[in-house]
N, C-alpha and C positions, 0 to 999 in steps of 0.2 A: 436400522437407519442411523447415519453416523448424524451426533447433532454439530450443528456449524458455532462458532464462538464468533462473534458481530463486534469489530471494534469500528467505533464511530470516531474520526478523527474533524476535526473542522479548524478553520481559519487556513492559517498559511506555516509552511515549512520551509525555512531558510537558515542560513548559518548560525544566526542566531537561537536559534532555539532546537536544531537538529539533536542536540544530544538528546535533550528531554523525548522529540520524537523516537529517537532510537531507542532508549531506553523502554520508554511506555511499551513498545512494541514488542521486545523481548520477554518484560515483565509480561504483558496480555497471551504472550503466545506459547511462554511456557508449557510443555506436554498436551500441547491442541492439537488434534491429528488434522482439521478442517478449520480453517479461519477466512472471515470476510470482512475486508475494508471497506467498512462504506465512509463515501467520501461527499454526502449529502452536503454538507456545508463546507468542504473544501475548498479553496478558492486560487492556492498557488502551493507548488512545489519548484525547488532549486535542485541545481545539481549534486547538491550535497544529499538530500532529502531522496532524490533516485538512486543513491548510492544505497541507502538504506533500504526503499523497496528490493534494490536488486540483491540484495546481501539474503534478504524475507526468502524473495523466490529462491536463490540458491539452497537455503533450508529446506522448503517444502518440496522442492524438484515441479517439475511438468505437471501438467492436468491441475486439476481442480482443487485442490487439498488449501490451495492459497488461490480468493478471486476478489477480485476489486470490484465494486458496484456502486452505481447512481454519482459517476464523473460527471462534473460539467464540460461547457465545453473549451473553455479557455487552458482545463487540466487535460483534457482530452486532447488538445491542440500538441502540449507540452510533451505528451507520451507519444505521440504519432511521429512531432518532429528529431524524437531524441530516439525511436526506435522502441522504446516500451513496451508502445503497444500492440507489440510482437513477440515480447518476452512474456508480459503480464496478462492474465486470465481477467480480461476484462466482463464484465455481466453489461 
């Protein structure tokens, strides 16, 4: 059974602080065949900050190897109206 690597992001992701996100998530994801965002205390994502999940998925490709979990709904609003939530393995 593969084990999954659990990063926990919270607050908010905008221009301002997007590199630090990009980066964390590289550093975190380094040689992890399975990774899971949880995004329990999440609260906002920009367009910059999608650029960055969508870069994540291009790494991990399709299915489940890369899944997002416990979206609120105001992020969940975000990903629906920008189409994400069609790209991203949402839990």
């Amino acid at each position: 059974m593969q084990k999954n690597t659990v990063i926990y992001v919270s607050g908010e992701v905008d221009s301002a602080n997007v590199e630090e996100f990009e980066q964390g998530l590289i550093t975190e994801t380094e040689g992890e065949k399975k990774v899971v965002i949880d995004l329990t205390d999440f609260e906002y994502i920009s367009s910059t900050g999608l650029r960055v999940l969508l870069m994540l998925q291009k790494k991990y490709g399709q299915g489940d190897a890369l899944s997002i979990r416990n979206v609120n709904d105001e992020v969940m609003d975000i990903f629906n109206v920008t189409g994400f939530s069609k790209l991203l393995h949402i839990d």
